[in-house]
C-alpha positions in Angstrom: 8.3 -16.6 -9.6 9.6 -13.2 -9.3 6.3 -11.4 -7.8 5.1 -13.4 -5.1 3.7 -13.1 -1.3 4.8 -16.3 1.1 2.5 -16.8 4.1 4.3 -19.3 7.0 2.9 -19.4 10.8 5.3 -21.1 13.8 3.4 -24.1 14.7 5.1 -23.6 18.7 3.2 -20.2 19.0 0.1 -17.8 18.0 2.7 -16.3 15.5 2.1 -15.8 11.7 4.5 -14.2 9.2 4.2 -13.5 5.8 7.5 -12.2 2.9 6.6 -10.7 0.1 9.1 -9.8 -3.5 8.1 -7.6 -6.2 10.0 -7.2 -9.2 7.5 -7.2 -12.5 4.8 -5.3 -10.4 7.5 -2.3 -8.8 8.8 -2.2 -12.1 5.0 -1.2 -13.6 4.7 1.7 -11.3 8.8 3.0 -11.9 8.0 2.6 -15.9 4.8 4.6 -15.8 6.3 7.6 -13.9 9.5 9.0 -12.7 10.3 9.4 -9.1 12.9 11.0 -7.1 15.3 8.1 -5.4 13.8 9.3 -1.7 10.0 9.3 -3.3 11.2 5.4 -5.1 12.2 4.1 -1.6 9.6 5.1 0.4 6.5 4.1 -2.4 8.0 0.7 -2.9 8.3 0.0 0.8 4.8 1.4 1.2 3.8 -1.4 -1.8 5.8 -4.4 -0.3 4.1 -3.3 3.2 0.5 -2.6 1.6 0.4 -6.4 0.0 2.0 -7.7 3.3 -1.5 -6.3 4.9 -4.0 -7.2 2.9 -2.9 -10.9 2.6 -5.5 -11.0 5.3 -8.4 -9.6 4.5 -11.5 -11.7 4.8 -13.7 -9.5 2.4 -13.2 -9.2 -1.6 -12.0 -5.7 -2.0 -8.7 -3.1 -1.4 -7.1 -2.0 1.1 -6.1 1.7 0.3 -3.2 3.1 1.9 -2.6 7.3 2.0 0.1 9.0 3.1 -1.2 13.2 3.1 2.1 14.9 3.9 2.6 18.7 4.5 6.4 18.8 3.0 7.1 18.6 -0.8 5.3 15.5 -0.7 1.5 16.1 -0.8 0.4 12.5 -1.1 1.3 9.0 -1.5 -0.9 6.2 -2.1 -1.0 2.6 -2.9 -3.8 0.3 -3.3 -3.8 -3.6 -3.3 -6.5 -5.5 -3.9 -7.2 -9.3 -2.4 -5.9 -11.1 -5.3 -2.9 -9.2 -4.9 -3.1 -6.9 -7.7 -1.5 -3.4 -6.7 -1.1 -0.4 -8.3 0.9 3.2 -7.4 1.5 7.0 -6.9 3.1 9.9 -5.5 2.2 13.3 -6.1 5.1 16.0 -5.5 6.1 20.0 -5.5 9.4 21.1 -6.2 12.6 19.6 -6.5 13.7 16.2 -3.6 16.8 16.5 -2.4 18.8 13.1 -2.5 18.8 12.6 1.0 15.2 13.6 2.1 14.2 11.6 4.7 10.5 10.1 5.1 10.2 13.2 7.9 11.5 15.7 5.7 9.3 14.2 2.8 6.3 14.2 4.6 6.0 15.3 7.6 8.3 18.5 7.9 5.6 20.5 10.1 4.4 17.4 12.0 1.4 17.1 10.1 1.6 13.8 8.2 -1.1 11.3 7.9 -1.0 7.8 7.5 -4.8 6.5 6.4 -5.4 2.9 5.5 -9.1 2.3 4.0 -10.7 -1.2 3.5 -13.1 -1.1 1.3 -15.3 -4.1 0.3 -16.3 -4.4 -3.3 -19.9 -5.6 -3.0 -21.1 -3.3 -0.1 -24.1 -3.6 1.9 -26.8 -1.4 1.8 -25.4 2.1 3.8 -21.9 -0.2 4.4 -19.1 2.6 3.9 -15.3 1.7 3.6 -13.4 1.5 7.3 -10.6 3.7 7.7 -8.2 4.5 10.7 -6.2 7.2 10.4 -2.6 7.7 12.4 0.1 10.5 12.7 3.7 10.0 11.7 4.4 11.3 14.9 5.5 8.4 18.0 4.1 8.5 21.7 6.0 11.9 22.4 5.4 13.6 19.2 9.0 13.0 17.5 8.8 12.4 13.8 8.8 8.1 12.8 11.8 8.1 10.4 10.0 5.1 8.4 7.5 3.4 6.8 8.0 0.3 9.0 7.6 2.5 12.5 4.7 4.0 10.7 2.6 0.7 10.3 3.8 -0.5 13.5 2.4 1.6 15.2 -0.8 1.7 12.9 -1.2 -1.4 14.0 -0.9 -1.3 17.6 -2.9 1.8 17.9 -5.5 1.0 15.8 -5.9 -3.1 15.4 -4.1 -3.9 18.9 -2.2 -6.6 17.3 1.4 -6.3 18.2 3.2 -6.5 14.7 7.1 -6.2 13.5 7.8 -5.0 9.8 11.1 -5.3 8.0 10.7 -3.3 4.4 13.2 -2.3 1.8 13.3 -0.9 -1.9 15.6 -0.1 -4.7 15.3 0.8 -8.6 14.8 -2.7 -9.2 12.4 -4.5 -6.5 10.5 -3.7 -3.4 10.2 -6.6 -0.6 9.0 -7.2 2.9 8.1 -9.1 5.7 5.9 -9.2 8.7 5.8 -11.0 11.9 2.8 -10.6 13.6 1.3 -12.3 17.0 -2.5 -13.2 17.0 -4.4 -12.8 19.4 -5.3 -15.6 21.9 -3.3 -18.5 21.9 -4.9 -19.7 18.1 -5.6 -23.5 19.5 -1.7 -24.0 19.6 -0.1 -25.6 22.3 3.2 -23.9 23.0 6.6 -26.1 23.6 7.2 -27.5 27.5 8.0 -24.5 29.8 8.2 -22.1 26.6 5.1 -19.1 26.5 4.0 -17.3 23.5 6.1 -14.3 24.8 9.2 -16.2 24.5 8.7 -17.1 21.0 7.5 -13.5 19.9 10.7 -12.3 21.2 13.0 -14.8 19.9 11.5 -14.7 16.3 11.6 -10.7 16.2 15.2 -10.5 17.6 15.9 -13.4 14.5 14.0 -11.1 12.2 15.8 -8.0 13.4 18.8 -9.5 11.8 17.5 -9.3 8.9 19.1 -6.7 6.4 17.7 -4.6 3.3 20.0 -6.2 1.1 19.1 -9.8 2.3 15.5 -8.9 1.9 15.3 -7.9 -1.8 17.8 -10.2 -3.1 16.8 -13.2 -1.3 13.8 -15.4 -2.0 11.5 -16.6 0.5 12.8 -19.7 1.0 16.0 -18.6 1.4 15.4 -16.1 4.2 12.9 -18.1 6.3 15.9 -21.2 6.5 18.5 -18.3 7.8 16.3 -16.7 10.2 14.1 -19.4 11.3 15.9 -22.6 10.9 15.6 -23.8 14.5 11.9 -23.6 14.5 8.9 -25.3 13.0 6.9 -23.7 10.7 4.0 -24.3 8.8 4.0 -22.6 5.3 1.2 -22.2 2.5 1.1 -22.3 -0.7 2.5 -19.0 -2.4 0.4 -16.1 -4.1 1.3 -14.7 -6.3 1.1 -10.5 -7.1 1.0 -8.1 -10.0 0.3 -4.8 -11.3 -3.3 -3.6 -12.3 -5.0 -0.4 -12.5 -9.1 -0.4 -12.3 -8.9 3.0 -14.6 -11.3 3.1 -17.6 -13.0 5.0 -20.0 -16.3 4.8 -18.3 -14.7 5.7 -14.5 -13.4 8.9 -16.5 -16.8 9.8 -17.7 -18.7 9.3 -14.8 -15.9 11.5 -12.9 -16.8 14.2 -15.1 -20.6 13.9 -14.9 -19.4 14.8 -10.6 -17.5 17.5 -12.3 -20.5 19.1 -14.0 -21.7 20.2 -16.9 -20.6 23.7 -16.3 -17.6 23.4 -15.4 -16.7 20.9 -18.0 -18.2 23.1 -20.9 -15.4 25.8 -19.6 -12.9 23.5 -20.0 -14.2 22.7 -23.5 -14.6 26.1 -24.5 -10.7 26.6 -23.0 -8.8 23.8 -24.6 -11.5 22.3 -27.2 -11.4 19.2 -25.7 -11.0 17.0 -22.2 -8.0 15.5 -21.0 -7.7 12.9 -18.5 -4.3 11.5 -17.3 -4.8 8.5 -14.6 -2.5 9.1 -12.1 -1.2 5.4 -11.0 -1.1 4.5 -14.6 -0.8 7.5 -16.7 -3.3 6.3 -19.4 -4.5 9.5 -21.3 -8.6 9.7 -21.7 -9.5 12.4 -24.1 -12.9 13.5 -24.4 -14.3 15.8 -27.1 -17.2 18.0 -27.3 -19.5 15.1 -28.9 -18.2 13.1 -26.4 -19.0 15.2 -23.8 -22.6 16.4 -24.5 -23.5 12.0 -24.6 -22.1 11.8 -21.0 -24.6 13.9 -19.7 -27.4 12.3 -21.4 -26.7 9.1 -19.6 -28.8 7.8 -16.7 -28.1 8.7 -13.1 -24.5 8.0 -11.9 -23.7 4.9 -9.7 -19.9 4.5 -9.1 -17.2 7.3 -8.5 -13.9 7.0 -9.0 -10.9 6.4 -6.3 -9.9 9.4 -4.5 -6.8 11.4 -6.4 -6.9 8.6 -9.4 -6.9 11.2 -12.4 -5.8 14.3 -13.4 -8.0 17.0 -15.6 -6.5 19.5 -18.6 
């Protein structure tokens, strides 16, 4: 299985980890639009980290992560939903130099964002989506020069549980994996004289090891018996991930019902006809003057679109 997320937890310690490969599903979001290299790297780590975090989740729904940069980069998002379907997209000015670095990218005034939204699918009444919201900035305001550092310290800051990262991406996969210590001691009862302490540090120096090569051309399997061979671990039964965007003709219309009448009859009157481009998929949804005029005849509107999910012309 070339798209697939493997959960394992260290039965000695409160420690769970989790790899994840993607092939088929990176190679959806590269086919669909072209990316600089530095822009490729840094959205497929973002992916491989994004279905690393919501392997979790204990709601049915996404978890959203946004990068809002103030450098050529203007946004990055990816979205992953709990049966592991992701999807996608960068938006960019100008041209990327070869070696940009995620600082440069994003962040070149110190005013990058890193946002990650969970948002349930079957809400409550007056439930809205959680979101916390991080700089790209450490401690002492220096610029995190990755994706990895970034979610770390997301973490830490804003779930208090004390997680390591290890990410990597090329033209042809993106792949990652995630130690993480729970909180409490989970009901496990730790080897004679060892504490949890020791085994977080042990398995993070063995994961530090790790290399970006290893990582996307490894399989799960593989990498779990060279890092962790000496300890005992508990693994579950694969997941497995793909590609999927939630776009549709009916999301596109009830985006331009928010738009407004007016302002849609001017683009009508411009251009003759509607054109909406999705922006993780790049499905075209054109909508013309019949088309329009029977959008606003429909009842009252009751879902919105995703944030930055289409483009009008």
């Amino acid at each position: 299985m070339n798209d697939q997320l493997q959960k394992f937890m260290f039965n000695a310690a409160p420690v769970r980890g989790e790899i994840v490969l993607l092939q088929n599903t990176w190679q959806e979001v590269l086919t669909r639009r072209k990316y600089p290299a530095p822009i490729r790297a840094v959205l497929g780590e973002m992916m491989a980290a994004a279905a690393l975090l919501s392997a979790n989740l204990k709601f049915d729904g996404a978890l959203v992560m946004q990068i809002m940069g103030d450098g050529p980069v203007r946004m990055l998002v990816v979205e992953c939903n709990s049966d592991l379907t992701l999807r996608a997209t960068a938006k960019f000015d100008g041209t990327i130099d070869a070696d940009a670095t995620l600082a440069s990218l994003v962040n070149g005034k110190g005013r990058g964002r890193c946002a990650i939204t969970l948002d349930p699918h079957e809400k409550k009444p007056g439930q809205q989506p959680y979101q916390g919201v991080v700089p790209l900035n450490d401690d002492h305001g220096n610029p995190l020069s990755s994706i990895a550092d970034v979610l770390e310290q997301y973490m830490r800051d804003s779930e208090q549980l004390e997680t390591r990262m290890w990410l990597a991406a090329d033209d042809a996969k993106a792949a990652g994996m995630l130690l993480q210590k729970l909180p409490g001691d989970g009901g496990i009862v730790p080897h004679p004289g060892e504490h949890d302490a020791d085994t977080w540090d042990r398995v993070c120096h063995l994961g530090s090891t790790l290399t970006q090569d290893e990582l996307l051309h490894a399989d799960a399997e593989t990498l779990m018996k060279r890092l962790f061979w000496q300890e005992n671990l508990r693994r579950f039964e694969p997941a497995r991930a793909r590609f999927r965007c939630s776009c549709s003709r009916e999301k596109v219309g009830r985006m331009l019902r928010m738009l407004g009448h007016e302002e849609v009859e001017g683009i009508l009157e411009e251009r003759g006809h509607v054109e909406i481009h999705c922006e993780f998929c790049n499905q075209r949804y054109e909508f013309d003057p019949v088309d329009a005029a029977q959008l606003f005849l429909a009842g009252p509107l009751s879902e919105t679109m995703n944030p930055g999910s289409g483009r009008t012309h």
